[in-house]
C-alpha positions as CSV (number, residue, x, y, z in Angstrom):
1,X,-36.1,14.6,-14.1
2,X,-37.4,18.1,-12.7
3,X,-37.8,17.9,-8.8
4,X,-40.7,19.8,-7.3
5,X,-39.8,23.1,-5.3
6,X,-41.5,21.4,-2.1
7,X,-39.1,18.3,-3.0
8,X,-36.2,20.7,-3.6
9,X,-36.0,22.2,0.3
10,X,-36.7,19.3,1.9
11,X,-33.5,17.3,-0.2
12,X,-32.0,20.7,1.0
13,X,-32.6,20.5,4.2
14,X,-32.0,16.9,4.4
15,X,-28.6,17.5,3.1
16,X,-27.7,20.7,4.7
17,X,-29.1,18.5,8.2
18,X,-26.5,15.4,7.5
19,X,-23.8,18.2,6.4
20,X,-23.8,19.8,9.9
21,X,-23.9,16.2,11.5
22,X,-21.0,14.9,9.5
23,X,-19.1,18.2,11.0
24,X,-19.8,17.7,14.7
25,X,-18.5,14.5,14.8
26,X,-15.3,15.6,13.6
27,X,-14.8,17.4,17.1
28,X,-15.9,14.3,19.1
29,X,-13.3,12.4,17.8
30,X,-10.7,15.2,17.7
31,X,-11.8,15.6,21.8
32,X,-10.8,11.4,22.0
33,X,-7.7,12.0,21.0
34,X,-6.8,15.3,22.7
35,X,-7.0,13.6,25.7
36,X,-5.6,10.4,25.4
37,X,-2.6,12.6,23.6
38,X,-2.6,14.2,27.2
39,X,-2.2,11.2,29.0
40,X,0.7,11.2,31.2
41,X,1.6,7.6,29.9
42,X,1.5,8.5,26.1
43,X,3.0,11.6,27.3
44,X,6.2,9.2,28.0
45,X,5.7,7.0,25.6
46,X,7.1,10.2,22.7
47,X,9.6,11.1,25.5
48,X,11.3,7.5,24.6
49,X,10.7,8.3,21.0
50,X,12.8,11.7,21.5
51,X,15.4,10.3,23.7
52,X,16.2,7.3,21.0
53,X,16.5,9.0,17.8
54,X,20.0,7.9,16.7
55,X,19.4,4.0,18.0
56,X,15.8,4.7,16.1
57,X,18.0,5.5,13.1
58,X,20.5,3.3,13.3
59,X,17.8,0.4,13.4
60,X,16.2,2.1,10.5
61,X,19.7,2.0,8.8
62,X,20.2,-1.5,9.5
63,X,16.9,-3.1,8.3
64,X,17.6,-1.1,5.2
65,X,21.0,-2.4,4.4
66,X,19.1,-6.5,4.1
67,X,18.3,-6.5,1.0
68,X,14.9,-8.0,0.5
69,X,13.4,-8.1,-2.7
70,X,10.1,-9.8,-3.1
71,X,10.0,-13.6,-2.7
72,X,13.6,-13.4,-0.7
73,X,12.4,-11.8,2.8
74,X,13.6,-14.1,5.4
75,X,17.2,-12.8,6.2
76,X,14.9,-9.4,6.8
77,X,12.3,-11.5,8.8
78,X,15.3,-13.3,10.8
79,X,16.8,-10.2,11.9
80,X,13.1,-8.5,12.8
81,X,12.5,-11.5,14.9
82,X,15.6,-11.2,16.8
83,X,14.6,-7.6,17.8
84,X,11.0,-8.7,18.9
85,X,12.0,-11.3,21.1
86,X,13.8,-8.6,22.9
87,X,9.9,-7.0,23.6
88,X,7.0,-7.5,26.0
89,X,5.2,-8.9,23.0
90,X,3.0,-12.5,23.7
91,X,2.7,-14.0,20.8
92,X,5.7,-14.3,17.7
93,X,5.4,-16.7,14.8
94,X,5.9,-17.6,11.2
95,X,2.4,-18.4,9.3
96,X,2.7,-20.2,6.6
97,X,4.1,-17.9,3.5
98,X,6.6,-16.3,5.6
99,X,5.0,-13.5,7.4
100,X,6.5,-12.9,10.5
101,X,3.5,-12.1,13.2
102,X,3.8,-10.2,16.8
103,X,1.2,-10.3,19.0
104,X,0.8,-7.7,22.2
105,X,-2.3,-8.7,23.8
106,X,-4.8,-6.0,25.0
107,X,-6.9,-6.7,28.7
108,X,-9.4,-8.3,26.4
109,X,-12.7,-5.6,26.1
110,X,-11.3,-4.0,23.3
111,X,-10.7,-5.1,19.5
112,X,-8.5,-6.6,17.4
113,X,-6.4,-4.1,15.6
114,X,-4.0,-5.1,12.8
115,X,-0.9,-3.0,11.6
116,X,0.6,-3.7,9.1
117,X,4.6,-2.8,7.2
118,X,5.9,-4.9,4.5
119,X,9.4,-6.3,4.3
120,X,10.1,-6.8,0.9
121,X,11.2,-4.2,-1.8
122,X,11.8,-4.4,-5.6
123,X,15.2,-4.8,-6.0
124,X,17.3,-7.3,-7.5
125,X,19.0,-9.9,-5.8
126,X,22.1,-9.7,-5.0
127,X,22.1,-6.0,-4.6
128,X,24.8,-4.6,-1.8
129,X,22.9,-1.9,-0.2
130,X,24.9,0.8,2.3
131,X,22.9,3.9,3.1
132,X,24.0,7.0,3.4
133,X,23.2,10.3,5.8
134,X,23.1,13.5,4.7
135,X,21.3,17.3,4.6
136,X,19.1,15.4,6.9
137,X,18.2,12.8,4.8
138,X,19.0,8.7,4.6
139,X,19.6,7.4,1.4
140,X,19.3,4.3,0.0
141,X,17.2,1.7,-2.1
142,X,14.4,0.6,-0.3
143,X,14.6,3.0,2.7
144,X,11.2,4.4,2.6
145,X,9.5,1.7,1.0
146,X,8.8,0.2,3.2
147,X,11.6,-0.2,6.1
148,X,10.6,3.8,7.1
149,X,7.6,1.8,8.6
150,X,9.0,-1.4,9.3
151,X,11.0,0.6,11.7
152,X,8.2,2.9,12.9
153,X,6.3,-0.3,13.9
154,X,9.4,-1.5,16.2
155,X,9.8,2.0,17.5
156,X,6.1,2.1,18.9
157,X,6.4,-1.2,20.4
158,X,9.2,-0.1,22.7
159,X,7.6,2.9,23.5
160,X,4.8,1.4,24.6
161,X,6.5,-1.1,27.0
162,X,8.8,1.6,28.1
163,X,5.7,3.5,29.3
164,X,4.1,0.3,30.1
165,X,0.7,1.0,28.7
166,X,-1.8,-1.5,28.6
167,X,-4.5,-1.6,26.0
168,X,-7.9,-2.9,25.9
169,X,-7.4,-4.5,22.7
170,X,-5.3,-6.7,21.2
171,X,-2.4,-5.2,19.0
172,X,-1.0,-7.4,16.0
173,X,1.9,-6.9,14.2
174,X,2.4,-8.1,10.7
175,X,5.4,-7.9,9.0
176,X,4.4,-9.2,5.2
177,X,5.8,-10.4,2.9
178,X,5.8,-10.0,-1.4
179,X,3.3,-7.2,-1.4
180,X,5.3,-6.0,-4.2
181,X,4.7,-8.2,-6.3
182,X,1.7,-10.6,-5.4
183,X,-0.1,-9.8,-2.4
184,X,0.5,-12.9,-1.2
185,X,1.4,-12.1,2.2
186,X,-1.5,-10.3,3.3
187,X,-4.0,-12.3,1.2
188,X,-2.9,-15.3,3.2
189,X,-3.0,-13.6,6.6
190,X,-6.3,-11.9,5.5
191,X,-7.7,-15.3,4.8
192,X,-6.7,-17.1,7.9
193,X,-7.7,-14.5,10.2
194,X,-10.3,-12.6,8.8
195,X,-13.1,-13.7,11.2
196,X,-10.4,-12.3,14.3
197,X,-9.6,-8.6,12.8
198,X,-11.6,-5.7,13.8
199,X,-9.4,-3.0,11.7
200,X,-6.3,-3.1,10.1
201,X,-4.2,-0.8,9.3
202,X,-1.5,-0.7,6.6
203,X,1.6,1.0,6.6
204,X,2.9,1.9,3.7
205,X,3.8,5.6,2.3
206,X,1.8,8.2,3.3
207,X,3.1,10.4,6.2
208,X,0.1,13.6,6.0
209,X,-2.9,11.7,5.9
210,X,-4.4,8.6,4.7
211,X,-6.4,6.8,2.3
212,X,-9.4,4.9,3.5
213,X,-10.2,3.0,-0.3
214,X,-8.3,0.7,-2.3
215,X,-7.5,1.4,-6.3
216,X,-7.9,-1.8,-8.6
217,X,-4.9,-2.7,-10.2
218,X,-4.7,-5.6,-13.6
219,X,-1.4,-6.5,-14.7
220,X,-1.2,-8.8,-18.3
221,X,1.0,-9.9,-20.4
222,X,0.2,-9.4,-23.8
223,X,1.7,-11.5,-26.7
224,X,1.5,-11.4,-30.9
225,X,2.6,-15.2,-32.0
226,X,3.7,-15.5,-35.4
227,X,5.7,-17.8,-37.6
228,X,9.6,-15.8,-37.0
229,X,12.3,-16.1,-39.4
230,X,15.6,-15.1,-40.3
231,X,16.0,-11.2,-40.7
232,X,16.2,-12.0,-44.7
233,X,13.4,-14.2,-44.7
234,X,10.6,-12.6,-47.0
235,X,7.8,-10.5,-45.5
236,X,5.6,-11.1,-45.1
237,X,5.9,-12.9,-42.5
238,X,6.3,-9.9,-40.4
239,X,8.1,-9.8,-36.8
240,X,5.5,-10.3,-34.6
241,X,7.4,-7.1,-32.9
242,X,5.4,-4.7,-36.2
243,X,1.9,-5.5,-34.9
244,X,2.9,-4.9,-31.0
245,X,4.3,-1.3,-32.1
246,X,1.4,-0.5,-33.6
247,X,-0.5,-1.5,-30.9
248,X,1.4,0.3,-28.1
249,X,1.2,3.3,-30.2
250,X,-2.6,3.2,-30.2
251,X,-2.9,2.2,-26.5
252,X,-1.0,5.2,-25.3
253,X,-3.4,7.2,-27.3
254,X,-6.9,5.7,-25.6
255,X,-8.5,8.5,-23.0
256,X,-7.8,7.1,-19.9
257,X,-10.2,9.0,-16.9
258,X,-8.8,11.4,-14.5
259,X,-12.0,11.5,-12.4
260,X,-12.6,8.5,-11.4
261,X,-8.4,8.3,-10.6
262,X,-7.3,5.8,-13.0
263,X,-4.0,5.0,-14.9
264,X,-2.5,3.4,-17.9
265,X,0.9,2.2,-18.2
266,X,3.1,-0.3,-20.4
267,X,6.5,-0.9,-18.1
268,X,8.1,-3.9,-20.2
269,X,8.5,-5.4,-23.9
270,X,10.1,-8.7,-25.1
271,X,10.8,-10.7,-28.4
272,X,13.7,-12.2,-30.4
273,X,16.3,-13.2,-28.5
274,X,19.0,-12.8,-31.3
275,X,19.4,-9.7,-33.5
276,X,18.9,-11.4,-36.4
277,X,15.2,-13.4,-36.1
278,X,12.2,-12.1,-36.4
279,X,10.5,-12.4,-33.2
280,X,7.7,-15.0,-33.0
281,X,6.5,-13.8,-29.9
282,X,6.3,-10.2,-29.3
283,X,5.1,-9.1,-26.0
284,X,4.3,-6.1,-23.6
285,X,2.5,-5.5,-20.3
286,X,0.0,-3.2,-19.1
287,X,-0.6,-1.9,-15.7
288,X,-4.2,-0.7,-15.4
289,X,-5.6,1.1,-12.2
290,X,-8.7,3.1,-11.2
291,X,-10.4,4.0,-7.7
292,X,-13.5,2.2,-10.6
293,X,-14.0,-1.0,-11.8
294,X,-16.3,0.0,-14.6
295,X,-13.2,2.1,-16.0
296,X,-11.5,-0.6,-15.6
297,X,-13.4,-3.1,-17.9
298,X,-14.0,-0.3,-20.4
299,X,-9.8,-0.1,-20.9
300,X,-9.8,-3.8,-20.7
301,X,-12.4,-3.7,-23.7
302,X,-10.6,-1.4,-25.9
303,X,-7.3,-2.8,-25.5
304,X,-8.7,-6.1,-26.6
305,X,-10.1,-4.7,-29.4
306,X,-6.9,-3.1,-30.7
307,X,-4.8,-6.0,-30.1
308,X,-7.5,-8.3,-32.2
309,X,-7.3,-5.7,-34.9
310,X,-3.2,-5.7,-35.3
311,X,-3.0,-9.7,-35.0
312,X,-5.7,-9.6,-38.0
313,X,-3.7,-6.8,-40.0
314,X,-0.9,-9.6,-40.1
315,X,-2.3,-12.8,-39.8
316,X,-1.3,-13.5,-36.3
317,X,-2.7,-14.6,-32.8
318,X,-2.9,-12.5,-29.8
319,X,-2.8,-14.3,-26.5
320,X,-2.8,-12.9,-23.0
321,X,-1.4,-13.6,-19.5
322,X,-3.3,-11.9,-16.5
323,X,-0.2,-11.2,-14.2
324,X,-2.3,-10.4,-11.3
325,X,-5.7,-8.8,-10.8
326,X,-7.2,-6.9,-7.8
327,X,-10.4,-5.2,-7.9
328,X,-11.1,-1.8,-6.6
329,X,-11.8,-2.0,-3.2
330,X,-14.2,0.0,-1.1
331,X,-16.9,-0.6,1.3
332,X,-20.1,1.7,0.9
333,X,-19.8,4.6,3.8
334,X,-16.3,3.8,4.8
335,X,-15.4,7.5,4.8
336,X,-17.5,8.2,7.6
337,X,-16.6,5.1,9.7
338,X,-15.0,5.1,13.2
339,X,-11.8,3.9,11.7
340,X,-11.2,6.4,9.2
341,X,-12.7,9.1,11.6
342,X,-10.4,8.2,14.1
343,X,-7.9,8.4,11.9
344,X,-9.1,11.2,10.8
345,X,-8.7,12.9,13.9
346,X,-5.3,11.3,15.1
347,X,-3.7,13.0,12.3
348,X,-5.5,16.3,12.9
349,X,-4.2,16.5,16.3
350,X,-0.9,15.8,15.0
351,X,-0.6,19.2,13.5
352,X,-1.7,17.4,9.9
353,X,-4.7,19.2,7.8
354,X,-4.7,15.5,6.4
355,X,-5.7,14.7,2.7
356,X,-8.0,12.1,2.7
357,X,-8.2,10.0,-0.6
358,X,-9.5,6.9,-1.9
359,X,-6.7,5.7,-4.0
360,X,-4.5,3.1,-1.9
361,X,-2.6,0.5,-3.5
362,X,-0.8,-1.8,-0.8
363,X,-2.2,-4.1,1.6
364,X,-5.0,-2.7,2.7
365,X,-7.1,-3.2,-0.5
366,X,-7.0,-7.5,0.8
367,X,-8.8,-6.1,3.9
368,X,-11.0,-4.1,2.6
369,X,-11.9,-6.6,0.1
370,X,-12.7,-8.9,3.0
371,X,-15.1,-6.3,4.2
372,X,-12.7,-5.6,7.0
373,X,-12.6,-2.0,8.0
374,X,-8.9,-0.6,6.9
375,X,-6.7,2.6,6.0
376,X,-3.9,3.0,5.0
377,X,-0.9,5.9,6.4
378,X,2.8,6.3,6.9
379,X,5.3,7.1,8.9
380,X,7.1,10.4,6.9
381,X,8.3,11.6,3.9
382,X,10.4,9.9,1.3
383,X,11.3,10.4,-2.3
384,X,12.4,7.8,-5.2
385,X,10.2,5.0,-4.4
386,X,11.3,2.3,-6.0
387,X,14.8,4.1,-7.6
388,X,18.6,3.8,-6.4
389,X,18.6,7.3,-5.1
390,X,15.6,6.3,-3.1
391,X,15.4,8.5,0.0
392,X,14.0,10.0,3.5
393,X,13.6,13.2,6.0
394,X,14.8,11.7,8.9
395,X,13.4,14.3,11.2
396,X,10.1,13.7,10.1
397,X,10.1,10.1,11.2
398,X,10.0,11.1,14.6
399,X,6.8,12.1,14.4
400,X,5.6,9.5,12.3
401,X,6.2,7.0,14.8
402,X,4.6,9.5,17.6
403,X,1.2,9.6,15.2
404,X,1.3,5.5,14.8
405,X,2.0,4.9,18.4
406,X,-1.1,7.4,18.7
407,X,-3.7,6.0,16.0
408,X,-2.6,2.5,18.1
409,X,-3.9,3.7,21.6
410,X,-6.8,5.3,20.0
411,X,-8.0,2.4,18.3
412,X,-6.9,-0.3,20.7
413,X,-8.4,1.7,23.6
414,X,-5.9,2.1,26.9
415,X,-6.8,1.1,30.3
């Protein structure tokens, strides 16, 4: 439709007007910070953090070497709730799928801010983890992901208390569990406590800026059932493993949209469990994400469509397992909230020219989801996620801790 020239300038204008208010209040937040940054309390609140870098990474070290893969958290959680009881904290408990919960109550006038660092990691059982230290680096499964923040969240709350700062809100701590795997952690405490939470925060990668949306992730399990057989058995019948290779093959070849950010990927396969049979059920999974949940359907669509084409070509079945499904998560306007502004302006004053995306995927899509107000940063720069040779700057940490210990006056107010 053709707009009018009249119409034209005063969209323009409108624009042009909400442009240069968006820009100004960049500044007002920035000013917040400066000065709560300049605070002589916070001021010795990162003179702790630089006098207790090798006890910060020895605890970092530590946490690292209990192995906790998803599900199995609670020797991590046990030795966690040994530190905290060492802290001016008011409130520590267990709810009731394991995630361990610290409480520092604020004077009451301010709100309820929620961070958030997950326990668990993806490794196997069993695993014997011992990190090393070198070229200024720790390495070691798990390290960054998500202990790095783990750590950074026990780091601020002994700053705090060693510069005995009070703030007006209350600060919880959740140390979660499975978000690897399930989101079972956070959807829990979500759920219980959604009515109490004014922002949350998750923890979890990041270092240089944040992400302020949450990307929707679908797992399945896809499956061709046929009859099986002996590897001399006439075909047909075929190994149901013939129409899943044909599938996968066509799958990998669907356009999958780079804007919106969205992703494709098939991580596992199954079928006999002998050499010689024919497998009767042949199966793969897909990992589907985008910042869109239209994208996602269409994928959804033309995968079904494929895999009802290749059960038909052979005279099979197709059945499907949804693993786990979470929607894209957003809340209209959230990039201009006081949260993410905040945020926004934390990281700015931390020397970061922060990039700013909405493409999470960790706990703070439950929030958000909830309709509760939530970003999600970290605490430095790692490599490997989820790999063996998984690994972290230490120096960096530092000042990851110094911006979380920041964002948590700034949103928690100080007195």
């Amino acid at each position: 439709m053709r707009k009018s020239p009249c119409l034209l300038t005063i969209v323009l204008l409108v624009a042009s007007q909400s442009a240069r208010a968006q820009v100004k209040t960049v500044p007002q937040y920035i000013d917040v910070v400066r000065a709560l940054a300049g605070r002589s309390d916070v001021k010795a609140a990162n003179d702790y953090i630089d006098r207790n870098h090798e006890s910060i990474l020895r605890e970092w070290v530590a946490i690292t070497e209990i192995n906790a893969p998803s599900g199995y958290e609670q020797e991590r959680a046990k030795y966690i709730e040994t530190l905290l009881h060492k802290y001016h904290l008011d409130n520590i408990h267990y709810d009731s799928v394991g995630n361990l919960i610290a409480v520092r109550r604020g004077t009451g006038s301010g709100p309820v801010v929620v961070f958030d660092a997950h326990m668990d990691t993806v490794f196997q059982p069993g695993l014997q983890i011992k990190a090393t230290i070198h070229d200024g680096k720790v390495y070691a499964p798990g390290v960054g992901d998500d202990t790095r923040n783990v750590e950074a969240l026990l780091a601020t709350i002994r700053a705090l208390d060693e510069a005995k700062i009070r703030t007006k809100g209350d600060l919880v701590f959740v140390f979660t569990v499975e978000e690897e795997t399930t989101f079972k952690g956070v959807n829990n405490f979500v759920k219980e406590n959604k009515s109490k939470i004014d922002q949350y925060i998750a923890l979890d990668g990041g270092y240089e800026g944040l992400t302020y949306a949450g990307i929707g992730i679908n797992w399945y399990r896809h499956h061709f059932i046929g009859p099986g057989g002996h590897t001399r058995s006439r075909t047909p019948p075929y190994s149901a493993s013939l129409p899943l290779a044909r599938a996968i093959d066509r799958i990998y070849q669907l356009k999958v949209p780079v804007n919106p950010s969205s992703n494709l990927n098939i991580g596992m396969l199954g079928g006999s469990e002998v050499v010689n049979a024919k497998a009767s059920d042949a199966w793969f999974t897909v990992d589907l994400r985008s910042t869109s949940n239209e994208v996602i359907a269409d994928l959804e669509k033309q995968i079904k469509m494929i895999l009802d084409e290749e059960a038909a070509r052979v005279g099979m079945q197709v059945k499907t397992d949804a693993i786990s499904t979470s929607p894209a998560a957003s809340i209209p306007g959230h990039r201009e909230s006081y949260l993410v502004r905040m945020a926004e302006a934390v990281h700015r004053v931390m020397g970061f020219d922060p990039p700013i995306t909405n493409a999470g995927s960790n706990n703070s899509s439950a929030a958000l989801l909830a309709g509760i107000s939530s970003i999600s940063t970290g605490a430095g720069p790692c490599e490997g996620s989820h790999s063996l040779a998984e690994n972290c700057e230490i120096e960096p940490l530092y000042k990851g801790i110094k911006k979380v210990l920041l964002l948590e006056v700034a949103l928690a107010g100080v007195e």
